[in-house]
MARROKE-847855 format. One record per residue: x, y, z of N, C-alpha, C, CB in turn. Coordinates in steps of 0.2 Angstrom, whole numbers, plus 2048, in hexadecimal, padded with zeros to 3 digits. Glycine has a CB too. Example, Ala and Ser with C-alpha at 12.3 -4.5 7.8 and 13.67 -1.06 7.14 Angstrom:
2
8427E482783E7EA8278427F08278397EA82D
8407F58238447FB8248408008278467FD81D
This chain:
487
1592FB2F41542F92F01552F32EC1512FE2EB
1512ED2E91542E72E714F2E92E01532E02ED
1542E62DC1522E62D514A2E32D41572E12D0
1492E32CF1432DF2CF1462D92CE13F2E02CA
1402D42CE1432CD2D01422C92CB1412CB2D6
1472C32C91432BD2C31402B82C41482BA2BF
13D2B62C51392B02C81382AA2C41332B22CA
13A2A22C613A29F2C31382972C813F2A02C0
1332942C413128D2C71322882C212A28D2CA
1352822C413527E2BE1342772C313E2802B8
1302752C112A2702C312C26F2CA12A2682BF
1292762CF1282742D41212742D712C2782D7
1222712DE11D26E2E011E26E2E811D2662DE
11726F2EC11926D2F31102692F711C2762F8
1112662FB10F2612FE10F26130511225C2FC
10C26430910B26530F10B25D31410426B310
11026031910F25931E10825832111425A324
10725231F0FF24C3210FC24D31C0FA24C328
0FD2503160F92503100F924C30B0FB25630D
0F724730B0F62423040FA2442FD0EF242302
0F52482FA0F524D2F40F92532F60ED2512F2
0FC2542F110025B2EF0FD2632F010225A2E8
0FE2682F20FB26D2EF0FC2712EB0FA2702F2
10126F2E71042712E310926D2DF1072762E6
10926A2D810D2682D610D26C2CE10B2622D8
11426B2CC11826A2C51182702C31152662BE
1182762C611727B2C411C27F2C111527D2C7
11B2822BC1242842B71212892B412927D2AF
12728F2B51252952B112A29B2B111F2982B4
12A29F2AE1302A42B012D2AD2AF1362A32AA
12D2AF2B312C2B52B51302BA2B512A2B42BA
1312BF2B01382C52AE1352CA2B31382C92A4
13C2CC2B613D2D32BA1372D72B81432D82B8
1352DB2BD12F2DF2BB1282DD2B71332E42B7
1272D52B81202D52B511A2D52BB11F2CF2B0
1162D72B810F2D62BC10C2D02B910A2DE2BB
1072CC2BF1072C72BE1012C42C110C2C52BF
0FA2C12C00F52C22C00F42BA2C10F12C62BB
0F42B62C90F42AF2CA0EE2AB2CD0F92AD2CD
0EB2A92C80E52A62C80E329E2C90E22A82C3
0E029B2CB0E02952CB0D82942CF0E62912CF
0D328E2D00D028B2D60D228B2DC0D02862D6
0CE28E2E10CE28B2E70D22852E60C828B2E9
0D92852EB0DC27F2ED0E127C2E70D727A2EF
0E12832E20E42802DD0EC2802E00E22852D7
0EE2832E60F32852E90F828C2E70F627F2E7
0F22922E80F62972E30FA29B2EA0EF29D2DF
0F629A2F10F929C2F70FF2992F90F529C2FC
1002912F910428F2F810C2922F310128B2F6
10A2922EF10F2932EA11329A2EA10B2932E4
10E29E2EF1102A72EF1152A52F61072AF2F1
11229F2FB1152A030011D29B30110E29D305
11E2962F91232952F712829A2F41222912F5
1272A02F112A2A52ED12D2A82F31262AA2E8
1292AA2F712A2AE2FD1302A830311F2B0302
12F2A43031372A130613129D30D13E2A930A
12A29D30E12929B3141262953141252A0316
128291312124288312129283316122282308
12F28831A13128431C13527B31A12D28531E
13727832113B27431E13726D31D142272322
13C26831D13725E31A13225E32013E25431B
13226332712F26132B128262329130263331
12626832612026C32511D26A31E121273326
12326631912026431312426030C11F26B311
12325E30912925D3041282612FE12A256301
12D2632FA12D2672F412F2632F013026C2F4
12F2642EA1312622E31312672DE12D25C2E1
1362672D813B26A2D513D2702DA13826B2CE
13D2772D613F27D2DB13D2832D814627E2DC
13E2892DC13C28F2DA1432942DB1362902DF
1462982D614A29D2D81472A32D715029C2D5
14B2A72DA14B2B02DA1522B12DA1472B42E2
1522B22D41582B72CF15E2B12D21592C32D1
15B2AB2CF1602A62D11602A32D71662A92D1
15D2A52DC15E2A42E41582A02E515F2AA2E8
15A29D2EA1542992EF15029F2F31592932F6
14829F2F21472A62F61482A52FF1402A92F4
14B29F30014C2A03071532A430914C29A309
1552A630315D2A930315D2AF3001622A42FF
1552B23001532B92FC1502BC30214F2B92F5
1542BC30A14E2C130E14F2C930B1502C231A
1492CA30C1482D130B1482D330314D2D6310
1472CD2FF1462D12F613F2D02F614B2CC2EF
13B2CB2FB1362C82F71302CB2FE1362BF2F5
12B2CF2FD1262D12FF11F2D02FF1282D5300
11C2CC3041162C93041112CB3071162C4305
10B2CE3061062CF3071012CB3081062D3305
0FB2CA30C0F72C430D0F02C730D0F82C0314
0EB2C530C0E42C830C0E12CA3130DF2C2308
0E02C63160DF2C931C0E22D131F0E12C4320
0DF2D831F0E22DB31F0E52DC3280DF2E031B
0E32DB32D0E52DB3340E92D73330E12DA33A
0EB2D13300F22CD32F0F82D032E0F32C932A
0F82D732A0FE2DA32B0FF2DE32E1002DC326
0FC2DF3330FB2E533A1012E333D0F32E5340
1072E633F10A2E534610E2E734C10C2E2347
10D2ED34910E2F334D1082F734D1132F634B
1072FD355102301354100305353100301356
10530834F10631034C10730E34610B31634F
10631234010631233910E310338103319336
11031733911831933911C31333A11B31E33F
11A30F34212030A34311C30533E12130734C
11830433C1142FD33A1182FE3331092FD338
11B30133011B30232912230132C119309325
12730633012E3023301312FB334132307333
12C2F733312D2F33371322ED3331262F1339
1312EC32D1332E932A13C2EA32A12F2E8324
13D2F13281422F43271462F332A1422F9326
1422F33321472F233714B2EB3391432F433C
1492E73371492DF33714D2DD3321412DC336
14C2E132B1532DF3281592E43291512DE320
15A2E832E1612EC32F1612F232B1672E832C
15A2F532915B2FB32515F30132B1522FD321
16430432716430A32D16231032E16830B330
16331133515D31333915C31A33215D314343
15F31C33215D32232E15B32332915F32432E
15A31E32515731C31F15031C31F15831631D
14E31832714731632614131B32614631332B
14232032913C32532813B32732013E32C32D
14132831F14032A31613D32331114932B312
13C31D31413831730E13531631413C31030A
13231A31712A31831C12631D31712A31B326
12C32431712632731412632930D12532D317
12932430912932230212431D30012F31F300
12431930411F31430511731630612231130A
11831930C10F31B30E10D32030710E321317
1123253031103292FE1103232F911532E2FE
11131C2FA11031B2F210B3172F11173162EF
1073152F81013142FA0FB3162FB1023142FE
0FE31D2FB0F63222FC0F43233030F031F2F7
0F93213080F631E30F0F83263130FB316311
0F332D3130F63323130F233331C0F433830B
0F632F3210F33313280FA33132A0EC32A32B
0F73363300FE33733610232F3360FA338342
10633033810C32C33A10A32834111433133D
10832D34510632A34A10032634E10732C34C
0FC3263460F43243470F631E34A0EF32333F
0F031D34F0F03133500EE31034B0EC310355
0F230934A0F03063420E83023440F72FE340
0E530234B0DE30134C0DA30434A0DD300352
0DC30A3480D730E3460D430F33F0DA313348
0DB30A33B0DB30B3350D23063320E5307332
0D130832C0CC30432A0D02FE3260C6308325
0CC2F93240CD2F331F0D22F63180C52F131C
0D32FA3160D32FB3110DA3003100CD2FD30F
0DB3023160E13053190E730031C0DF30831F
0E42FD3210E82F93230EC2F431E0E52F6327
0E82F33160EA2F03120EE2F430D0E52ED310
0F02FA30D0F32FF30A0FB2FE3100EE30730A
0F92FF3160FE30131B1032FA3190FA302324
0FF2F331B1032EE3191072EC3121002E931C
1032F030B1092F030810F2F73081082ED302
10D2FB30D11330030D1172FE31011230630F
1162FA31511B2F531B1202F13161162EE320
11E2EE30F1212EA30C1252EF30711C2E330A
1232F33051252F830112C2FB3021212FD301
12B2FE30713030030E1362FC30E12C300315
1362F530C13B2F130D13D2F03051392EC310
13C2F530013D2F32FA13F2EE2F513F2F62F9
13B2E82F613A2E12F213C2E32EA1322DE2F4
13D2DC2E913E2DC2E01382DA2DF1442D72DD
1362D52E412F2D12E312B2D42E91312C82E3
1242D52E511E2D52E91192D12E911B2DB2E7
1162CC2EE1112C92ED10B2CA2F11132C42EC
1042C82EE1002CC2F10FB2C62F10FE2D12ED
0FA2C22F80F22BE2F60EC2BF2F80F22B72FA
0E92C12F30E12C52F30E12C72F80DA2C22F3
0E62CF2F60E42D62FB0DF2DA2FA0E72DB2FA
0D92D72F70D42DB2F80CF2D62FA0D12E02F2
0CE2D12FE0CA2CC2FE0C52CE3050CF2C52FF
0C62D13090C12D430D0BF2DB30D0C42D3313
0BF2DE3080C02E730A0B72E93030CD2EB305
0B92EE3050B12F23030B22F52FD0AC2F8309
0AF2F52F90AF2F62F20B62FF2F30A52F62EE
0B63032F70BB3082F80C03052FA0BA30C2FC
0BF3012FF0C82FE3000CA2F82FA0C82F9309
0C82F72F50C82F32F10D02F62EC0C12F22EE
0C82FD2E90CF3012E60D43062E90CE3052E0
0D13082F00D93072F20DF3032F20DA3072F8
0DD2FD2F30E32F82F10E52F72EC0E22F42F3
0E22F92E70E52F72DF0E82FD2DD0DF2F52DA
0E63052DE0E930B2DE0EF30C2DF0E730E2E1
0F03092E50F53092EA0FB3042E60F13052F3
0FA2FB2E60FF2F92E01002FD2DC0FD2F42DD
0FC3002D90FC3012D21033062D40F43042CF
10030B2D81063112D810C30E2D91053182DE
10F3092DD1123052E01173032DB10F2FF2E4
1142FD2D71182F92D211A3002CA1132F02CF
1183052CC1173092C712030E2C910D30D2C7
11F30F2CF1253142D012B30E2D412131B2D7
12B3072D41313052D51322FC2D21323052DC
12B2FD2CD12F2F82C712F2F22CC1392FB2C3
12E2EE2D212E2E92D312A2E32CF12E2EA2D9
12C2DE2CE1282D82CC1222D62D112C2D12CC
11B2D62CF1172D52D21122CF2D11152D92D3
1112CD2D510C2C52D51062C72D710E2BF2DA
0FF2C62D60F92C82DA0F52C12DA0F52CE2D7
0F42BF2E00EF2BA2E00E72BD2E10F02B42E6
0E32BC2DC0DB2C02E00D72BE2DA0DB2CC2E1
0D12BC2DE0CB2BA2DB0C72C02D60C62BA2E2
0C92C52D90C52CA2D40C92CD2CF0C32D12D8
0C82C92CA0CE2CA2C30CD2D22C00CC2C22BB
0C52D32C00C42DA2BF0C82DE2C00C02DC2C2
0C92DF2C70CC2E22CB0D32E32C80CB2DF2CF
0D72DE2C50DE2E02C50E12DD2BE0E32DD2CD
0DB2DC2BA0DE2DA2B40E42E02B00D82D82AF
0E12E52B00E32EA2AD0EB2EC2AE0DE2EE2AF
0EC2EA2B30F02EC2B60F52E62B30EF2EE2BE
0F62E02B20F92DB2B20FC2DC2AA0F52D62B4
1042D82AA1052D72A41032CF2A110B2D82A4
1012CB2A61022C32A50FC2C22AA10B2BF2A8
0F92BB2A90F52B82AD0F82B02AD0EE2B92AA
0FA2AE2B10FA2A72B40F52A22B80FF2A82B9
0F329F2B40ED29A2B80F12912BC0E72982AF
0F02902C00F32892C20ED2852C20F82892C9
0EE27F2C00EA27A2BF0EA2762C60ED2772B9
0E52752C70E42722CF0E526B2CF0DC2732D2
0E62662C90EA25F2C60F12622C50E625B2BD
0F42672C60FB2692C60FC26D2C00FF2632C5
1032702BF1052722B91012792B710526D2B4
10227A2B20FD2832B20F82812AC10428D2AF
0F02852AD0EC2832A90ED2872A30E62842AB
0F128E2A50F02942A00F42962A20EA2982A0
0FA29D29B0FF2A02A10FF2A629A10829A2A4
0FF2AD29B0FE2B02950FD2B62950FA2AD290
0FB2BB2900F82C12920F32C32940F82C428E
0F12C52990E72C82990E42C62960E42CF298
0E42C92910DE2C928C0DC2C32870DF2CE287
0E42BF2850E52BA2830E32B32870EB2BB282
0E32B428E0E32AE2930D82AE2910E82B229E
0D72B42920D02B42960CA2B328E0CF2BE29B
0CF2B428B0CD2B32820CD2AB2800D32B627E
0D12AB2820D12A227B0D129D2820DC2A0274
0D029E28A0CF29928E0CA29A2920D4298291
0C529F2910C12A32960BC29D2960BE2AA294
0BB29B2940B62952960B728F29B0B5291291
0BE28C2980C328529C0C228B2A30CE283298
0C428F2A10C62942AC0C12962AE0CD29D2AD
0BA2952AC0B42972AE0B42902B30AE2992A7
0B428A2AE0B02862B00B727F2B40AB2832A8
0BE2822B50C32822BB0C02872C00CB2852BA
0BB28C2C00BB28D2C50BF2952C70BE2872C8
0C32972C00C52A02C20BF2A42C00CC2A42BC
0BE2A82C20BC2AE2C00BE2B32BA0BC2B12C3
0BB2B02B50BC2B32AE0B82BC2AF0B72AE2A8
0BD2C12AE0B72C72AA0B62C72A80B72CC2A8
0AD2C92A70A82CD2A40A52C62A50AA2D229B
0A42BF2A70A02BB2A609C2BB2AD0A22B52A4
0972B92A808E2B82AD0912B32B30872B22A6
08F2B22B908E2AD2BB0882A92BC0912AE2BF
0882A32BC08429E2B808029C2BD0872982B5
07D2A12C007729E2C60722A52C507A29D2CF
06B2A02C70652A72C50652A92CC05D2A62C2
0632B02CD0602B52D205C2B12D605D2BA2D0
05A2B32DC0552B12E10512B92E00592AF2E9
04B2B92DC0462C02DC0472C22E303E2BF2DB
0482C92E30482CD2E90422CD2EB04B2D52E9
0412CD2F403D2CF2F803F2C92FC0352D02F5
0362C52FD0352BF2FF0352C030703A2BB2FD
0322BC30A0352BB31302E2BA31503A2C2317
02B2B931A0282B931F0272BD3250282B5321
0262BA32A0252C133302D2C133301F2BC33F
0302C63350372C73380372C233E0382CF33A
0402BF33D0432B933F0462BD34504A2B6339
0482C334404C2C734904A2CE3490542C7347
04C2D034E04A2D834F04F2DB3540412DA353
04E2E13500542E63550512EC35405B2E6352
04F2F035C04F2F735D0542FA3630482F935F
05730036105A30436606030136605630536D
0642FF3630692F73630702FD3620672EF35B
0762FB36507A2FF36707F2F736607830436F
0832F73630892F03630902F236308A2EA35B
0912EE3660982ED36A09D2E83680982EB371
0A52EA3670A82E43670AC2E336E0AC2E3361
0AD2E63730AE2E53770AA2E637E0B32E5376
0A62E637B0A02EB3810A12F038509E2E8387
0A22F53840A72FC3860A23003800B22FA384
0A72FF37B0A63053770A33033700AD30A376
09D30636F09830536A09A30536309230A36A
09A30135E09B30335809730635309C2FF355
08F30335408A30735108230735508A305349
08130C35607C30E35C07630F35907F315360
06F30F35C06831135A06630E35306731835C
06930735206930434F05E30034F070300350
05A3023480522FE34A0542FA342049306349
0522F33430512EE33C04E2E834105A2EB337
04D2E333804A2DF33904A2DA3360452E133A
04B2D433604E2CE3300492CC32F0542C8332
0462CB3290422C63270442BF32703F2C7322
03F2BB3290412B232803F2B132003B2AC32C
0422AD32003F2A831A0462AD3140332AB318
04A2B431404A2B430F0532B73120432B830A
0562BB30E05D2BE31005E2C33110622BD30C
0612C63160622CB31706A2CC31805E2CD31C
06C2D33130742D43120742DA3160772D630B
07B2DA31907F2E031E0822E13190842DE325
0842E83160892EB31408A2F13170872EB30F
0912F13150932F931709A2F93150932FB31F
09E3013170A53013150A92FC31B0A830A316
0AD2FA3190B22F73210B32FB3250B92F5320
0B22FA32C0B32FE3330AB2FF3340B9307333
0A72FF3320A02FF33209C2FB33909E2FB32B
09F2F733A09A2F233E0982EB33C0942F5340
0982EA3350952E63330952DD3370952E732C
09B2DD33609B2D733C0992D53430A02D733E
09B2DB3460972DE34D0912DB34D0952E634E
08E2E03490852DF3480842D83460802E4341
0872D33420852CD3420852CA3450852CB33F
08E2CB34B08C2C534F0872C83560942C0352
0852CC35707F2CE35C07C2CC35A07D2D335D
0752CC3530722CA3500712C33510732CC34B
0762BF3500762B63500792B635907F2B2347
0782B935E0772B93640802B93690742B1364
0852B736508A2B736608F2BD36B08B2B5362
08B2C136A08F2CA36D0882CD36F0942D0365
0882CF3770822D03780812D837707F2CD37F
07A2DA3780792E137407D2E637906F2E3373
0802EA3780842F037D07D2F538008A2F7376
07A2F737B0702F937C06B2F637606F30337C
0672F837A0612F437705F2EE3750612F5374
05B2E937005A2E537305B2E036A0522E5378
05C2DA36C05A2D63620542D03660642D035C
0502D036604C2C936404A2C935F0462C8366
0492C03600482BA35C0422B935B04C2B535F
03E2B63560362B43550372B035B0322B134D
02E2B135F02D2AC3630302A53620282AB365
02E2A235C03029B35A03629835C03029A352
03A29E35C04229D35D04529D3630452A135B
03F29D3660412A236E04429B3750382A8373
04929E37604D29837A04A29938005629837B
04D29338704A29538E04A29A39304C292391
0502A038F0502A639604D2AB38F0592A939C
0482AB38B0442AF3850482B037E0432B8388
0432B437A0462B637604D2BA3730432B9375
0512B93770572BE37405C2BA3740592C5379
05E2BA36E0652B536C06A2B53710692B7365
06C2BA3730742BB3780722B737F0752C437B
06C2B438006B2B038706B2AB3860662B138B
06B2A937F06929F37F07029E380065299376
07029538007229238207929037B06C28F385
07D28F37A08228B37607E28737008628637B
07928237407627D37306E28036F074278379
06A28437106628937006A28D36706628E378
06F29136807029436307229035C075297365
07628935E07728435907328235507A27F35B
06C28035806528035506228435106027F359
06328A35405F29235206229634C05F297358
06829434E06E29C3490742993490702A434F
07529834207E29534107F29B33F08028D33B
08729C34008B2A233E09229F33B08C2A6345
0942A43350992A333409B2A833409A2A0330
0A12A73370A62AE3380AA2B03320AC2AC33D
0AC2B53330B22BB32D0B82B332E0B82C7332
0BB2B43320C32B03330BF2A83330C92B433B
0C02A432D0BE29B3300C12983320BC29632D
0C929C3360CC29733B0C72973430D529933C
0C529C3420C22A03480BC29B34B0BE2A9347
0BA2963440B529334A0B82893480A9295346
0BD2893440BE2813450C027F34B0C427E341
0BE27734B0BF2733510C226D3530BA273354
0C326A34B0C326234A0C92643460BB25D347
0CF25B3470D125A3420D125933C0D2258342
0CB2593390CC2563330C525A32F0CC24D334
0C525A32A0BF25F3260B82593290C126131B
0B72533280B124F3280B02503300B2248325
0B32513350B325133B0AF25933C0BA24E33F
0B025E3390B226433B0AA2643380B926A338
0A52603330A226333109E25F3360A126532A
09D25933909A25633E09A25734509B24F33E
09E25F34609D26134D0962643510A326534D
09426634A08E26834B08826434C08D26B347
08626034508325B34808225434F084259344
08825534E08825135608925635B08F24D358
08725835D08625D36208025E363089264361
07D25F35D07426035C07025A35D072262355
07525435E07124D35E06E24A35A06C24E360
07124B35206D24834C06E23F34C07024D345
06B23B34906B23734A06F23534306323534D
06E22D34107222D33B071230334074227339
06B22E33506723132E06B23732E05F23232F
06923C33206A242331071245332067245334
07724133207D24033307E23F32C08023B339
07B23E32607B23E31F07C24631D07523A31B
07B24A32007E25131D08325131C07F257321
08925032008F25031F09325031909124C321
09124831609324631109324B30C08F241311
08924C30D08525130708C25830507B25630C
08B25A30C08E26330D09725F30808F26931A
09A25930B0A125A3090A125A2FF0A725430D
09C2552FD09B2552F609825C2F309724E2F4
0942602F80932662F409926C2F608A2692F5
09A26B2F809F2702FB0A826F2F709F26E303
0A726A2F40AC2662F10B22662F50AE2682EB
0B22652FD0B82612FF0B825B3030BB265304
0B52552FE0B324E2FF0BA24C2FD0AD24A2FB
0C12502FA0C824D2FA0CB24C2FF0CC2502F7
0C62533030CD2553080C82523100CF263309
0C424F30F0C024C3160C424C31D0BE243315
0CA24831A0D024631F0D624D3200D323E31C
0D325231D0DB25831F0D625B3260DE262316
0DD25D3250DC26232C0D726932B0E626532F
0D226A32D0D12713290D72773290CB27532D
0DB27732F0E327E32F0E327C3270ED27D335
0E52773230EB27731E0E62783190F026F31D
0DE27A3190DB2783120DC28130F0D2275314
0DC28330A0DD28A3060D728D3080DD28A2FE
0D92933070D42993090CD2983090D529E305
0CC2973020C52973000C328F3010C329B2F8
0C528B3020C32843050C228430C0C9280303
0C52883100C228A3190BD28F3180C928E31E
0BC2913140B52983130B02923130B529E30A
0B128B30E0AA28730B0AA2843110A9281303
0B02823150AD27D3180AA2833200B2275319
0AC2883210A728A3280A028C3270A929032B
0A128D31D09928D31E09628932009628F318
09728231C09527931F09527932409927431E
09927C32909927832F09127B3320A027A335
09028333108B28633308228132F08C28F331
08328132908027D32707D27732908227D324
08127332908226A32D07C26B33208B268332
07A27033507626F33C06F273339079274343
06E27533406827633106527C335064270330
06628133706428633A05F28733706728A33A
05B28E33905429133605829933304D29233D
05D29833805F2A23360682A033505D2AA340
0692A233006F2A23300742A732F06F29E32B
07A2A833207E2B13310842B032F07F2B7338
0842B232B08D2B23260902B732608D2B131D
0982B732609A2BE32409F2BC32009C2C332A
09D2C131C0A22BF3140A42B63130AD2C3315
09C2B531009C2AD30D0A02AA30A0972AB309
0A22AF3040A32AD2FD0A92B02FB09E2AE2F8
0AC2B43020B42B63010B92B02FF0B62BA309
0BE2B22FB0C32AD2F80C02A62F50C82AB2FE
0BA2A82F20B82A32EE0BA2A42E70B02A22EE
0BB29C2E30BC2A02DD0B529E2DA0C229D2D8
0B429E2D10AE29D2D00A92982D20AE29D2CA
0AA2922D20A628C2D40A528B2DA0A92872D3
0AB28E2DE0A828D2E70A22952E70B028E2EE
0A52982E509F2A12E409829C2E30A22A92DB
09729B2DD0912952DB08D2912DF0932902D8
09228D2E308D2882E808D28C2EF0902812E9
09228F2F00902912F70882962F60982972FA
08729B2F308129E2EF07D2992EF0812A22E9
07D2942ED0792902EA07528D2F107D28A2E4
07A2892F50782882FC07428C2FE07D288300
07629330007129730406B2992FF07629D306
06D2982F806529A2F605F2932F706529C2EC
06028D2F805D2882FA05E28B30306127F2F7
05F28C30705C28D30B05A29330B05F28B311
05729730805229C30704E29A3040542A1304
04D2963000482902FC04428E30204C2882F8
04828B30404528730904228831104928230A
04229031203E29231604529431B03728C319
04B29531A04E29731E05029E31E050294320
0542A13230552A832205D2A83220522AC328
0602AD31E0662AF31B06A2B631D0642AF314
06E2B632406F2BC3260772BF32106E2BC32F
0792C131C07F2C33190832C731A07D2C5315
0892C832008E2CE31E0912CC3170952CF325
0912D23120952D130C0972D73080912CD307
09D2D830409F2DD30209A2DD2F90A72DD303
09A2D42F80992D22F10932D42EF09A2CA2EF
0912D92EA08B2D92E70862D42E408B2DD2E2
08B2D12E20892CB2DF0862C62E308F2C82DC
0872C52EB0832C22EE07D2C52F00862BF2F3
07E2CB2F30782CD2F20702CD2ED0792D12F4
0732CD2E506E2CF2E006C2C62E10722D32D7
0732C02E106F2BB2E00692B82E70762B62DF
06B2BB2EA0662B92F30612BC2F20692BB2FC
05F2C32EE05B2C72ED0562C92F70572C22E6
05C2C92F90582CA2FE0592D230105A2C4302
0592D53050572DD30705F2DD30C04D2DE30B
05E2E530A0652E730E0662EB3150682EB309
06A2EA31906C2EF31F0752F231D06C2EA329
0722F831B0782FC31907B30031E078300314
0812FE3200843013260883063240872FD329
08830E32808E31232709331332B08D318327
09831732B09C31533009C3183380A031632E
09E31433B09B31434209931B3470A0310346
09431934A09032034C08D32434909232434D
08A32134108932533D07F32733D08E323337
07D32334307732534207431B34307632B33B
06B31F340069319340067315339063319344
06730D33A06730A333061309331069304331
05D30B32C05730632A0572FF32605430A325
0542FC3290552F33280502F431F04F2EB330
């Protein structure tokens, strides 16, 4: 087991290859064995960056340059394998094996634990977790909220000094949420490692923290101090950087619930599939109104994905049927799953969960004109672009690559790209995941102007908050097979 660990950065910085700007510069701080540690910043402030420099993984001059340095208890953490353990938000990112048992000893195995050790900190680990399923479950079976438990019992298992966590609850349902925080909690409670947390939802894990660290997106740190202290005498400056302060209002009015017109979409007897085989959720009857938003919710493992991209045409129905209002209706009829590429681009923009899943272009100004040019827009209307990169606030980054842009800066721009083509119906799934306050703000804001403005808003989301601001009506999903929904 490795001590806890000291952590220390004294004006370091890194700069990714074909990046202009830095993503991180001047950063200096010192971090004592065993503290908890609450790291906040803006979208692109470089806070993934900075976890993924602690952790030993940015690589050499090919991939980047760095400036000053970072130790762990003295050392280069490329020269600390197996003290520093990293967890990533995405929870199928830490899947990789297909049983529980081996998924959890996987790590152990890789640094030379032996062999007869391991079953005893697999199942130290799953117990410190709360992760109380057979050994032999398949990890496919696991929900969201598990799998995120399982991947840090994998890292546990390897007994780190250092834990680090980038918004582990960024996809999960309000249950898998505080599973994940329970779960740390019991974790850093029964082996004293130092822990870092990057996450949007400060709610969520203030309590738990000794220190809050803010980094300033011009460099250096905005704020660095206790909880209460940080959120007290700076809660304004980090409101309006862009953190999420507790207990404040966010600064946009509601869209009054109801609203809409004739229904945009319809679905009876509807049975969805993700791989056309076997049904996720069956004798499914709803109905979308136009004009106004309609939220998917449910626990994770639910479907809610499923059902949207069926809905927006992309996965065709396993049974039964979804039409589209006549208005909508392409050359072989009403039903989204038969149009055309060109047909759907017009009718239904989608953004996906994962936004690498739909880029296509080098560069962010090209990625958000792949749409438009496709659709045939002339110059005039080739002025979106522009529009979406200044509201969207990546008019720095025009020329990056979308791979290199932060989390929640590939969240704004797939919404944009679906945007850019001005659809009538539009389907999101988790809009406003890994936003911090100001991108949460406009992305909401966006979609409430196209609800303004006569179009329709289809929502997968865990956030309450978007739904009260869309004010629009809900499809609450249970978990699969569990009967039929009412829209």
């Amino acid at each position: 087991m490795h001590r806890p660990t000291r952590v220390t950065a004294s004006g370091w910085g890194w700069r990714y290859a074909g990046r202009r700007a830095a993503a991180v510069t001047d950063v200096t701080f010192t971090i004592e064995p065993g503290e908890r540690v609450l790291l906040l910043g803006a979208s692109g402030a470089g806070k993934s960056t900075l976890l993924a420099g602690l952790a030993g993984l940015l690589g050499g001059a090919d991939e980047g340059e760095t400036t000053g340095e970072i130790r762990l208890d003295g050392q280069a953490p490329d020269a600390c394998r197996g003290q520093v353990g990293l967890v990533l938000q995405d929870p199928d990112a830490g899947v990789v094996l297909s049983t529980v048992g081996d998924d959890v000893a996987f790590g152990c195995e890789n640094l030379g634990v032996p062999p007869s050790e391991i079953p005893s900190r697999v199942a130290a680990a799953l117990d410190a977790v709360g992760l109380d399923v057979p050994r032999d479950r398949p990890t496919k079976h696991l929900s969201g909220g598990q799998k995120q438990r399982l991947a840090i019992a994998g890292i546990l298992a390897m007994q780190p000094g250092l834990l680090l966590l980038d918004e582990p609850t960024a996809n999960l349902d309000p249950a898998g949420v505080g599973e994940v925080r329970r779960a740390v909690e019991r974790a850093v409670a029964g082996r004293g490692a130092t822990l870092i947390v990057i996450e949007h939802r400060t709610d969520v894990w203030v309590d738990l923290m000794d220190r809050v660290i803010v980094l300033d997106a011009e460099g250096g740190l905005l704020a660095d101090g206790p909880p209460a202290e940080v959120f007290t005498s700076h809660g304004v400056a980090l409101a309006a950087a862009g953190v999420w302060v507790p207990g404040r209002a966010i600064d946009l009015p509601a869209l009054p619930r109801g609203g809409g017109g004739s229904d945009v979409l319809r679905a009876r007897g509807l049975a969805v599939s993700r791989d056309g085989r076997n049904a996720v959720q069956t004798r499914l009857g709803l109905a979308v109104p136009s004009g106004a938003a309609t939220v998917i919710t449910g626990v994770n493992g639910s479907g809610k994905s499923t059902l949207a991209l069926t809905l927006a045409g992309l996965l065709p129905e396993l049974r039964g049927v979804v039409e589209a209002a006549p208005a909508l209706a392409g050359r072989k009829g009403r039903r989204p799953a038969k149009w055309t590429s060109r047909e759907l681009l017009s009718r239904i923009g989608v953004v996906f969960q994962d936004p690498e899943h739909q880029f296509l272009a080098k560069t962010v100004r090209d990625e958000l004109a792949v749409g438009p040019r496709a659709a045939g827009f002339d110059l005039a209307r080739m002025a979106i672009v522009d529009e979406l990169l200044e509201r969207l606030h990546l008019a720095p980054l025009a020329r990056a690559n979308p791979f290199t842009l932060s989390g929640g800066q590939k969240r704004r721009l797939s919404v944009g790209t679906a945007l850019a083509t001005a659809p009538p119906v539009l389907v999101l799934d988790e809009p406003t995941f890994g936003q911090d306050r100001r991108g949460w703000i406009e992305l909401v804001q966006l979609l409430q102007e196209q609800i303004a403005g006569g179009g329709t808003v289809i929502a997968v989301t865990h956030d309450a908050d978007v739904e009260s601001h869309l004010g629009g009506h809900r499809i609450e999903l249970s978990l699969p097979h569990a009967g039929e929904v009412a829209a």
